[in-house]
C-alpha positions, 0 to 999 in steps of 0.5 A: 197797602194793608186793608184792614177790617174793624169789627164794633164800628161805632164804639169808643175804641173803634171811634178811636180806632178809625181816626187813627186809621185814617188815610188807610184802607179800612172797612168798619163794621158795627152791630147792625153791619157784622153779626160775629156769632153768624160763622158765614157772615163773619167769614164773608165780612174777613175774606179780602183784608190784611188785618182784622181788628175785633172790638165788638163785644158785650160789655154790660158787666152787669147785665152779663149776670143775668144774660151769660149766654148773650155774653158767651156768644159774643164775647166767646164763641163771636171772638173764636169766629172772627179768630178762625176766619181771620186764621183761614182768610191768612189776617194778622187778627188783634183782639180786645180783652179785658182785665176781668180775665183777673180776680184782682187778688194780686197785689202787683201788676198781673203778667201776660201770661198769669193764669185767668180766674173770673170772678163774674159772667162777663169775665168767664166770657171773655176768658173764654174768647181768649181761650178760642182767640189763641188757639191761632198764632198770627194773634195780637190779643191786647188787654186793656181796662179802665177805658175812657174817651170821647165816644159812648158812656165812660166814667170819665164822662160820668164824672164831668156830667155829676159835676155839672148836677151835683155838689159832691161825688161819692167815689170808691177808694178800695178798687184799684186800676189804670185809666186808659184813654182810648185814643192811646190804646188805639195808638198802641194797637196800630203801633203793634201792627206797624212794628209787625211786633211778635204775636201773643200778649199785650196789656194796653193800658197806660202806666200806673194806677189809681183808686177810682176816687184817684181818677175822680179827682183828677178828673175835676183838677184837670178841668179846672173843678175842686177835687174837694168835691169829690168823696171818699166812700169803698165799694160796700156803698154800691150793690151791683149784679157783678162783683168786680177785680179789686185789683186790676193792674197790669203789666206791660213787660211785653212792651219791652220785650217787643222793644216798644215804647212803654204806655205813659202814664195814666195822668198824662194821657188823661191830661192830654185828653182833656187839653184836647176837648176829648172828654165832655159830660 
C-alpha cells in the first residue's frame, strides 16, 4: 500500500484532500508540523512515502506585494524542497500551482505548456517554484484557481455570508475564471495518481468559465437567494496591492491526452457543493 505524505494539512484542499484519502496511509502535516524552507525537516518529513503531495503555500495575494521574500521561500524555494526530497526519497510529488502563473491577456484558454508571465509577487513566486518543481521527472504539477469549499475563507463563503448583512453585493464583471470546487480538485489529483497518468502538466479546474459576478449569481440562485441582488460593477471599484489576471481560463487538454475524464462543468460542481451543505457563510 502506497503511503502518502500531505503538506498544508489543515488548509481547504488538504481538507479535502484528506477525506478523499481516507482508508489510506496518510501522513499530514500543517505549518505548525512541516517547515518546507528548513531543507533537512523537509527531507526527514518525505523519507518513507510513496507519494507526496504539497499544498502548503502562501497564498496572501496581496500580502505578497509587500512580503515577496516570505512568498519566494515558501511558494519557490519550499516548492523546490519538497521537490528535490521527493525526487531523492524515489516519490511521485503532486504540486499545486496557480493561474497567477498568466498575465490573463489570452483571450482562449491558456495550454499547459503556454509560456509563464506574472503580473504580481505572488504569481513570480510560484512561477518560480514551477520552475524548481519541474526540474525533476516523477512530478504532477496541477494548476487550478478560483478555488472554493468548506474549509478556510473563499469567495463562495464570502458571498453566503454578505447575503446574510447585506441587501445587494457588488461584483465584478470584467475578470474571467473557473470556479473550482476543492473537493473535485482533490478528486482529480488522486484520479492522477491512481491512473499513475503521464507526469508533467495538469489544469485542474472545472470546465467552463464565469465572470465573478457570474459566480456570484449562482451562488445565491443555487441556495435559494435573488440573484437580482447581486450588482454588476468591474475592477476599477476595488483598489488592491496586487494586480490580477483578467483572464484566467485554462485548458484541460492534458486530460485528454492522458485519457482521463474531463472536469465537469463549473455550475455542477458548484451545485453539487451546495446540495451537500458544502459551502456555509
Amino acid at each position: 500500500m502506497s503511503r502518502y505524505l500531505l503538506t498544508g494539512a489543515g488548509g481547504m484542499l488538504a481538507a479535502d484532500l484528506t477525506r478523499v484519502l481516507d482508508g489510506r496511509q496518510v501522513t499530514a502535516l500543517g505549518r505548525r508540523d512541516l517547515d518546507i524552507t528548513d531543507v533537512t525537516a523537509v527531507r526527514e518529513a518525505v523519507t518513507g512515502h510513496d507519494v507526496v503531495i504539497n499544498t502548503a503555500a502562501f497564498t496572501n495575494v496581496d500580502a505578497a506585494e509587500s512580503e515577496e521574500s516570505a512568498a519566494f521561500a515558501v511558494n519557490a524555494v519550499g516548492a523546490g524542497n519538497v521537490a528535490d526530497a521527493a525526487a531523492a526519497a524515489g516519490a511521485r510529488l503532486v504540486h499545486i500551482s496557480t493561474d497567477y502563473v498568466f498575465d490573463g491577456t489570452a483571450t482562449s484558454p491558456y495550454a499547459e505548456e503556454a509560456p509563464r508571465a506574472p503580473l504580481g509577487a505572488y504569481g513570480r513566486s510560484k512561477a518560480a517554484g514551477e520552475e524548481r518543481v519541474l526540474r525533476h521527472s516523477d512530478v504532477y504539477l496541477v494548476r487550478t484557481a478560483w478555488l472554493y469549499g468548506a474549509h478556510g475563507p473563499n469567495f463562495a463563503r464570502t458571498m453566503l455570508r454578505l447575503a446574510g448583512e447585506r441587501d445587494t453585493v457588488s461584483v465584478v464583471t470584467d475578470q474571467i475564471g473557473q470556479p473550482t470546487w476543492s473537493r473535485d480538485l482533490a478528486a482529480a489529483v488522486v484520479r492522477l495518481l491512481d491512473a499513475e497518468a503521464p507526469f508533467g502538466i495538469y489544469h485542474g479546474t472545472n470546465a467552463g468559465e464565469a465572470s465573478w459576478f457570474d459566480f456570484a449569481r449562482a451562488i445565491f440562485a443555487e441556495s435559494g437567494l435573488d440573484p437580482e441582488r447581486v450588482q454588476p460593477t468591474d475592477s476599477s471599484a476595488f483598489t488592491r496591492p496586487a494586480p490580477r489576471p483578467a483572464y484566467s481560463v485554462l485548458s484541460h487538454a492534458a486530460w485528454a491526452t492522458a485519457r482521463l475524464p474531463a472536469p465537469r462543468p463549473w455550475p455542477d460542481a458548484l451545485h453539487a457543493a451546495i446540495a451537500e451543505g458544502a459551502l456555509t457563510p
